[in-house]
N, C-alpha and C positions, 0 to 999 in steps of 0.2 A: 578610410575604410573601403570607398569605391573601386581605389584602389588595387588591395586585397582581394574585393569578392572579383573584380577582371582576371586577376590573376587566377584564379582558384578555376574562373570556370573555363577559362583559356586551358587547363589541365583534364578539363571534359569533353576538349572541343565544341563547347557551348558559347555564343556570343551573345550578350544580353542586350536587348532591346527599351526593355523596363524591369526597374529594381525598386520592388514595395519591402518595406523595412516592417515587419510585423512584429516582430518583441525584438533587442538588443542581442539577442544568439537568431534568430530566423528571420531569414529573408526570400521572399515570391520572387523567383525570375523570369521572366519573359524573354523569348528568344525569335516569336511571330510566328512560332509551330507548336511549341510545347511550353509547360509552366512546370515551374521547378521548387523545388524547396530545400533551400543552402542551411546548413541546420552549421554555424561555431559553435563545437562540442564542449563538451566538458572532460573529455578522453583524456588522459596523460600517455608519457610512454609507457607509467608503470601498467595502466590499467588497459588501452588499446588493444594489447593481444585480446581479452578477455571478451573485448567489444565485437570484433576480428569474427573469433570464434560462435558468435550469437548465428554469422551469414553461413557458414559455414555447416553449422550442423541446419539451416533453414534450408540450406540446397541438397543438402546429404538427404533429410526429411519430409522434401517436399514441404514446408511449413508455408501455407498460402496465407498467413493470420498476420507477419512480419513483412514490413512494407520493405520492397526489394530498394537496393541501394545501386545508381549508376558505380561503373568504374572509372575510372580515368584513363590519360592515355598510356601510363605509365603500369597498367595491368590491377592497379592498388582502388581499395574502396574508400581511401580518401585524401585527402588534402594538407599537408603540416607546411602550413608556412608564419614563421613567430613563434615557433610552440604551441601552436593553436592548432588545432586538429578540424577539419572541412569536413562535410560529406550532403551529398549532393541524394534528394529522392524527387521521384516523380510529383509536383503537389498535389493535393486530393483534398477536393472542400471539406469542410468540418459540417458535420450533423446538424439540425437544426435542436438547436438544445432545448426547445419546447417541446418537444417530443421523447422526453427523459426515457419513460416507459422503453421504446424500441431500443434505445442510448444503450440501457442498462442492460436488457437481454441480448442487444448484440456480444456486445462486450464480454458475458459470459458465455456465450454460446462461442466466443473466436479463442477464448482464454480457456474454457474447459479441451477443447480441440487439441489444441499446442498443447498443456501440461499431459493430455493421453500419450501422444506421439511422441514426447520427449521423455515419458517416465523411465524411470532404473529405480530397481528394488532392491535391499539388501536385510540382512536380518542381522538384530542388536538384541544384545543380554537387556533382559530390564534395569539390569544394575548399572552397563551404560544409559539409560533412560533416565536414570534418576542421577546418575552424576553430571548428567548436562543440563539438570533441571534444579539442579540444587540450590544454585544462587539465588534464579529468579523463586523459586518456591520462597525458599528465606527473606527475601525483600516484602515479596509480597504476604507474609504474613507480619509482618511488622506494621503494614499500612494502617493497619487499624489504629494502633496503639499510634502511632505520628499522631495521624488527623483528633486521634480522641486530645491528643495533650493538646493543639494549636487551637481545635475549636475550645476548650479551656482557657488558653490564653485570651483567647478573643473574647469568650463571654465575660472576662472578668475585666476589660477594660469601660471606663464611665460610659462611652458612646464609640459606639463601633461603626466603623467607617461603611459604608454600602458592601465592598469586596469582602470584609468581614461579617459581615451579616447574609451576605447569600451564602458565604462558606459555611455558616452554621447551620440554614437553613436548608443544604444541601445534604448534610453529615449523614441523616440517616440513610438515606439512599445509596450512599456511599458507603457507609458501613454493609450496609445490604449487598452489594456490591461485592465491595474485599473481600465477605465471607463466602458469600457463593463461589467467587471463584475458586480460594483457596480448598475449599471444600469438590471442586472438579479438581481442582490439580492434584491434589489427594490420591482422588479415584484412578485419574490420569497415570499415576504413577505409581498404580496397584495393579496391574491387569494379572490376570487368572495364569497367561503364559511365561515361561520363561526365558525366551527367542520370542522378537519380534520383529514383520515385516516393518521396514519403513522406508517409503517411497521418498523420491527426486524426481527433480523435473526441470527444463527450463523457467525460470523465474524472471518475470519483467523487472523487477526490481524496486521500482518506483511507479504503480501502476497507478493514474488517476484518471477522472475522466475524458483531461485535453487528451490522454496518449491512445486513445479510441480514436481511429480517424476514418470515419466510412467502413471498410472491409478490412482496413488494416491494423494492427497496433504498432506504435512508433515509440521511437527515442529507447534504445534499448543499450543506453550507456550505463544504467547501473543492472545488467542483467549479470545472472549468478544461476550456478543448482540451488538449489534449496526446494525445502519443503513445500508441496503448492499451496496450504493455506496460508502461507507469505504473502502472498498476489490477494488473495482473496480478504485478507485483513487489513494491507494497507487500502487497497481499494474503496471497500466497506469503509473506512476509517475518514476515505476524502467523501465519502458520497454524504455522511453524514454530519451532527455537527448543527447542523442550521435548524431553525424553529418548524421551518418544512419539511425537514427526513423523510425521504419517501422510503420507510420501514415495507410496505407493501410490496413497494414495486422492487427491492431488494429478495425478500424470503419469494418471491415467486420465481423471481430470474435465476436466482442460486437453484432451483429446480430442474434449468434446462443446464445449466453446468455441470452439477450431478449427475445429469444424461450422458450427458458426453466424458465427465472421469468420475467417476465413483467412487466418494470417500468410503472410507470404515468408521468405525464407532470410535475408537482413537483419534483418529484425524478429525472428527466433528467436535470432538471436545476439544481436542488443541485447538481449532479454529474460536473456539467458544471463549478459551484460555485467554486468547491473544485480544479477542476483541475488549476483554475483562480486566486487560491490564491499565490500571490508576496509575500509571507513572508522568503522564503525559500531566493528568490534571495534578496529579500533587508538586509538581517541576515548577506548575504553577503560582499556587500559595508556597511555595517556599522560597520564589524570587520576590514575592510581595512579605512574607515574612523577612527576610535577611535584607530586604532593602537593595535587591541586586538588578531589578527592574528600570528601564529607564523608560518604560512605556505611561501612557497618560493612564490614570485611574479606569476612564472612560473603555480604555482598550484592556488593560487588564480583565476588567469586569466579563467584557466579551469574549476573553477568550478560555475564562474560566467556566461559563455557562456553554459554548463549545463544550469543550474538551466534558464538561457535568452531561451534555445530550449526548456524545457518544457513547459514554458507559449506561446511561437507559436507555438507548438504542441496543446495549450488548446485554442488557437484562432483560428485554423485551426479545430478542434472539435467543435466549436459551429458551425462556419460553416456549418458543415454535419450536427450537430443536425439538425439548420434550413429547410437546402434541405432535408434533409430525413425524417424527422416528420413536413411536413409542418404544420400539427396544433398549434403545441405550438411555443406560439407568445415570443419567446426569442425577449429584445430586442437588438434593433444593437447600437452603441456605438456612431455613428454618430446623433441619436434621439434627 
């Protein structure tokens, strides 16, 4: 492999001095003037143009939020040697992650910026709105009815395993859940108009909190247009999850991101939507139902209780939506 990374950066006119192996795709290099960050992609040829295109419109855009990428000597922003695709950035320490709080408000204050600057608007019939929301509408009102039959199954067996007993004990919540949501998407797919605006934007694709780095965000191999509360749902999605969610320090930072792009009342419920989606945890009991798991009990258990704190992480967000934008009339699940 030392090999490979000489090669690569012999293509930058870079000669390394020292080579720290930080995960199996990144590598620190040293060169006795600068520190680098050799990133083995995950690019294909199919997908490369798309990646290509991310620097492209950040130079067109001035986009200062996207960590700039060396070129090499051959004019290209990166490296294919093996089918493996190179790319070389400047390295930049990573945050001190005891410091979540500023973590989390940067991040939104670098992420609301870019979605401004890259947005494109267009207008759709509601009838396309509701033919693109059809599937998931239908899935998602099914959930109910699954979890009622399986938490059934489970109560009726002699002695229910632990994963079977938290999933009972979860149910209602869950139920609570399903129906709320289904009850916004409802609404979501009723609006008053008959044309509607619905915005694009550069989308990170995969945003978590390692692709936060300093002033930058990184790794923009699965970037796409789409919708911005994409970014903001997967996001939300890794920050929570654990027994310590900082629920707080989320709805406050989402505040300085709405400074910088400004959803609508549409767009806050789709975000609302997304966060409310039970596919994640039901994916779950259904590999421990069918026996298609090869995980220990142990691990199942944990990442069913996950996947159970994001959805009242997203029950506790509408919440706030309500009280904070008392305009838009989400409804309550009790209706």
């Amino acid at each position: 492999m030392q090999e490979i990374i000489k090669e690569v950066m012999q293509s930058y006119r870079v000669y390394p001095t020292e080579m720290e192996e930080i995960t199996e795709r990144l590598v620190r290099i040293k060169d006795g003037q600068r520190d680098y960050a050799l990133k083995r992609s995950t690019l294909t040829k199919e997908n490369v143009t798309a990646w290509l295109s991310v620097y492209h419109i950040a130079n067109e855009k001035k986009l200062a939020e996207i960590a700039p990428v060396y070129v090499t000597r051959d004019g290209k922003l990166y490296k294919e040697v093996d089918e493996s695709f190179f790319y070389l950035t400047p390295w930049t320490e990573s945050p001190n992650r005891a410091n979540l709080k500023n973590e989390i408000e940067n991040t939104m204050q670098h992420l609301g910026s870019l979605h401004e600057k890259t947005k494109t608007s267009q207008r759709i019939s509601k009838d396309t709105l509701t033919q693109n929301f059809l599937t998931y509408q239908t899935y998602c009102t099914q959930v109910p009815t699954e979890l009622n039959s399986i938490v059934r199954q489970f109560e009726g067996n002699r002695y229910m395993s632990p994963f079977e007993l938290l999933v009972c004990t979860q149910f209602r919540d869950i139920e609570y859940a399903s129906k709320m949501n289904n009850d916004i998407i409802r609404d979501f797919l009723d609006p008053s108009d008959e044309d509607l605006t619905w915005n694009h934007c550069l989308c990170h694709g995969n945003l978590t909190p390692d692709h936060t780095v300093g002033r930058y965000i990184i790794n923009w191999e699965n970037a796409r247009y789409d919708h911005p509360v994409m970014d903001l749902a997967k996001y939300f999605s890794h920050l929570t999850g654990n027994y310590d969610q900082p629920q707080n320090r989320i709805t406050e930072a989402f505040k300085i991101y709405k400074n910088q792009n400004d959803l609508n009342e549409m767009e806050l419920k789709l975000l609302t939507i997304y966060l409310l989606n039970p596919s994640s945890y039901l994916t779950t009991i259904r590999e421990y139902v069918n026996n298609t798991s090869k995980k220990s009990m142990v691990i199942q258990i944990s990442e069913l209780q996950q996947q159970y704190r994001k959805l009242i992480f997203a029950l506790n967000w509408n919440k706030y939506m309500k009280e904070e934008y008392e305009t838009i009339s989400f409804e309550d699940a009790d209706h």
